[in-house]
C-alpha positions, 0 to 999 in steps of 0.5 A, spaced: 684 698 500 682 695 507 686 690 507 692 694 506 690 698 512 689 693 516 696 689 513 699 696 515 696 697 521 698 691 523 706 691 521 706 698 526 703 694 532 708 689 530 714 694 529 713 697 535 712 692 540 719 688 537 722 696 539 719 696 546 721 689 546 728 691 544 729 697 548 727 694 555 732 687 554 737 693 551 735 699 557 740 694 563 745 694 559 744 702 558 743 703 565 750 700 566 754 704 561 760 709 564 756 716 561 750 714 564 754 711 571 757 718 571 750 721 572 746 717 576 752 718 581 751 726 579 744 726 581 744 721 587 750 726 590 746 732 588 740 729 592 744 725 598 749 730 599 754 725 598 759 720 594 754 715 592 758 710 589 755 702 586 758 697 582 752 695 578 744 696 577 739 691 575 732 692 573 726 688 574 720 688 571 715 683 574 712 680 578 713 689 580 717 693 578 724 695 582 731 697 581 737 694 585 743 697 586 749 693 588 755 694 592 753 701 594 758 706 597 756 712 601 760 718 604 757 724 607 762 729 610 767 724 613 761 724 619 757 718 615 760 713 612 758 706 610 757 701 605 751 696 602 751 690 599 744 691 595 739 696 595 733 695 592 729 700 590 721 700 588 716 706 585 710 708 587 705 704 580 700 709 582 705 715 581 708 713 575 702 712 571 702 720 572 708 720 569 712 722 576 717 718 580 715 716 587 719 711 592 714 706 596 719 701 598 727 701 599 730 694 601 737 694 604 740 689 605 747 688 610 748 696 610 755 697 614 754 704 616 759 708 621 756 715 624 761 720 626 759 724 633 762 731 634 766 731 639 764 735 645 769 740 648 770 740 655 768 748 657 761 745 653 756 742 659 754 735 658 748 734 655 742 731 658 741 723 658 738 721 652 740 726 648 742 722 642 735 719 641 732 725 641 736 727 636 736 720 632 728 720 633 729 728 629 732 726 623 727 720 622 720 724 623 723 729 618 725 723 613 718 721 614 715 728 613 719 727 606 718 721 604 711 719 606 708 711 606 715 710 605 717 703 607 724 701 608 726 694 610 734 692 612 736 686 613 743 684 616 744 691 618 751 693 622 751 700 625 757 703 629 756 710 633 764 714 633 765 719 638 772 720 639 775 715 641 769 711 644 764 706 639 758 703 640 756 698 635 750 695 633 750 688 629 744 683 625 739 689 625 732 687 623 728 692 621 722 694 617 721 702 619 714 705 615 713 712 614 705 714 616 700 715 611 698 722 613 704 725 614 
């Protein structure tokens, strides 16, 4: 009798594991399905608050868990427009063994990315010098509020500032930006 328990036991460990098996080689092709694509994009809008659109996903298990996206596109109004050749993202470990999704790390490699500057009208007085590194230090604090200890690498950027008919660009971006622990 115990013999055709440990028999049994044994044949649904080994059941499992060839499923689990299975289903880890078969979730990347999943993950790349038309159905699927249409609500990843969805959720990604739906947070973003943009189109967000990419050619293919890739999920990486070792040596640490990470998902990356190729040929990204995003759009936001017309006032944030660009594009990315990879993004890859890494989850909190820590988080997941609670069962939450946690981002801790985003690497972003050759984003292109063009921000559109409303245009002032003239009655308007002009603002003072720097202004728009006030700005730009605002919305990165609130970022950082939001996603604390978040890491965000970009390799290879490219940044253009549009307003009217004036550009100022920014090429070979290096930069390696963590948000603070206590935060």
């Amino acid at each position: 009798m115990k013999r055709k328990l440990l028999f049994f036991a044994g044949g649904c460990i080994a059941l499992v594991s060839i499923l689990l098996v299975a289903f880890v080689l078969l979730l990347p092709y999943l993950v790349n399905l038309e159905p699927v694509r249409d609500k990843i994009e969805a959720l990604l809008f739906q947070q973003v608050g943009g189109r967000v659109e990419y050619q293919k996903i890739d999920l990486f298990y070792f040596p640490r868990p990470a998902v990356e996206v190729h040929q990204v596109t995003l759009s936001i109004d017309q006032t944030v427009t660009g594009t990315a050749k990879s993004v890859q993202v890494y989850p909190e470990l820590l988080a997941l063994f609670k069962g939450n999704l946690g981002v801790s790390r985003i690497e972003i490699e050759s984003p292109d990315f063009i921000v559109r500057l409303p245009v002032e009208r003239k009655e308007v007085k002009q603002k003072p010098e720097g202004t728009a590194l006030k700005e730009l230090e605002e919305i990165v604090a609130r970022v950082a509020v939001i996603v604390p200890r978040l890491k965000v690498v970009i390799n290879d950027g490219r940044l253009s500032l549009v307003k009217g008919s004036q550009t100022v660009s920014f090429s070979a971006i290096q930069a390696n930006m963590t948000g603070s622990p206590g935060a």
